[in-house]
N, C-alpha and C positions, 0 to 999 in steps of 0.2 A: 931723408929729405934734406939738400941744402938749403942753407939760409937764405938764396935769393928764391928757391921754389916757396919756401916759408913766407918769405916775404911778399911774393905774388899771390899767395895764394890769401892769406888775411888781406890786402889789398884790395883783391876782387870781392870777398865775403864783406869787408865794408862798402866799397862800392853798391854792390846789391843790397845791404844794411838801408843803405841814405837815397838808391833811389826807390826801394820802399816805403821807407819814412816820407818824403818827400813827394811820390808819386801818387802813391795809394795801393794799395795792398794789389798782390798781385795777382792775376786772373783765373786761380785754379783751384778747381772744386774739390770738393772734401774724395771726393772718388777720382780724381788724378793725381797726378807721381808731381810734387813739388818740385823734386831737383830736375825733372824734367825739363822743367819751367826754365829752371834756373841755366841749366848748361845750355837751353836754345840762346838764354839773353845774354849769358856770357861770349858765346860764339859768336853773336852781331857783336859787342861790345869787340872780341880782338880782332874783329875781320873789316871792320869801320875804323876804329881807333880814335873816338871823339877825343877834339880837345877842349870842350867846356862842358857845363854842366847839361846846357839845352841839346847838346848835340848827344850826350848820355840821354836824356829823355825823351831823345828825338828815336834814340835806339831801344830803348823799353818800349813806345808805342808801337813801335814795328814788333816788337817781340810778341807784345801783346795782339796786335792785329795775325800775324801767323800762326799765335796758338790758336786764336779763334776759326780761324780758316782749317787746320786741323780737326777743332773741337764738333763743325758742320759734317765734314766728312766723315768723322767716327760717327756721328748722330745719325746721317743719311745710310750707311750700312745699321746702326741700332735696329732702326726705323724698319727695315726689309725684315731683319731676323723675327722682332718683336711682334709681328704680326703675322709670321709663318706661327710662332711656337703658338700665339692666343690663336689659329685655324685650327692646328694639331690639337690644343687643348678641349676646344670646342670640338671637334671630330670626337675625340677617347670619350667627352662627357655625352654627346648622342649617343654613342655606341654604348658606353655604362646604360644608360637609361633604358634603351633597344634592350639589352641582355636583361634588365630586370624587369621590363613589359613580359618579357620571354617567360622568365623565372616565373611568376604571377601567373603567367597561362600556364606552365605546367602546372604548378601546385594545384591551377583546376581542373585539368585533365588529369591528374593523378586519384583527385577526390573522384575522377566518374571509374566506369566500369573501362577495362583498357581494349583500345581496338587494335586492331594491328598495324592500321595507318597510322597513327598519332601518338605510338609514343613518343616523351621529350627528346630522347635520347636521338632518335631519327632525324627531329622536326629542327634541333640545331646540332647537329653533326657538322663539325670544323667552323662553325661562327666562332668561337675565341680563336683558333688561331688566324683567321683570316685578320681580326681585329686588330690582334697583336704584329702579325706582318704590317701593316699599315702605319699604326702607332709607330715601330719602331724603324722604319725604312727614313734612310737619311735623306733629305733633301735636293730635291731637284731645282732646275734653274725656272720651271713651269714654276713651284712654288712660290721661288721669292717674287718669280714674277706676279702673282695672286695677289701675295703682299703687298708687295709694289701696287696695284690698282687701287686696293683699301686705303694705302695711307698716301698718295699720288700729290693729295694736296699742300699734308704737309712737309712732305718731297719736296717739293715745289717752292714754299716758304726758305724752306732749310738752300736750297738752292740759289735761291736770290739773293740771300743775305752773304753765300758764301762767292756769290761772283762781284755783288757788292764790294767785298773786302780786298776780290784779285781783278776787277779790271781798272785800265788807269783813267776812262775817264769818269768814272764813278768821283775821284778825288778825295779818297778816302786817306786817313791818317796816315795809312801803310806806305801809299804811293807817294803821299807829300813828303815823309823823313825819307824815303828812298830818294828823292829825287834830291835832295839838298845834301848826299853823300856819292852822289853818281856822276 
């Protein structure tokens, strides 16, 4: 590394130092990638190029309003998968319970005298595998779309807040530092 890379490079980590200090901590959860974070707000900082301090804050709130706009969208796909897997879940658990209704009736048909219609063995022939094809069969777009119906509302929530943040006359923080670099 040369000195002037060195140089840019402490530069920038004080930079981000002071407008964290200054700003307030920065907007990312214990389950996201910090430097994430970090190389988005460095990219607005070299592609803007402020030259005072407000116009650096003016480029952290933009930073901040696109992770969040990000952070909607990751939630909006969450929200689909999370409520296929609790369908699937709740599916395997009927089916668990079904097969030990099952179980229970054999064990009483075992205590009687055996007829030739009713053995266990006949009476669920291929219910576990049916089960298990099911359980394990990857997802179709029917599903998410299930999903999707269940959680529709707060869909919807998640979707507001995220067009909130991208259209301009909502006038949100995002669009105001953009506009006073445009």
């Amino acid at each position: 590394m040369t000195g002037a890379q060195h140089h840019t490079q402490n530069f920038t980590a004080a930079k981000l130092a002071r407008l964290e200090r200054l700003c307030g901590r920065f907007p990312v959860l214990s389950s996201e990638n910090r430097q994430d974070y970090e190389e988005l707000l460095i990219s607005l900082l070299e592609a803007y190029w402020p030259r005072s301090f407000l116009g650096e804050r003016l480029i952290k709130y933009l930073a901040d309003e696109e992770w969040e706009v990000a952070l909607y969208k990751r939630h909006k796909i969450f929200l689909i998968e999370r409520r296929f897997q609790a369908r699937v879940a709740f599916q395997a658990d009927r089916e668990k319970a079904t097969r030990e209704d099952k179980a229970v009736l054999a064990k009483r048909l075992d205590a009687q005298p055996p007829c030739p219609s009713t053995l266990p063995e006949e009476a669920l022939g291929g219910v576990i595998a049916q089960v298990d094809a099911m359980l394990l069969r990857p997802a179709q777009e029917l599903d998410h779309a299930r999903a999707l119906e269940v959680g529709i509302v707060y869909f919807q929530h998640l979707d507001l807040a995220q067009c909130c943040h991208c259209a301009p006359q909502c006038h949100s923080r995002r669009h105001r530092a953009l506009r006073l670099f445009v």
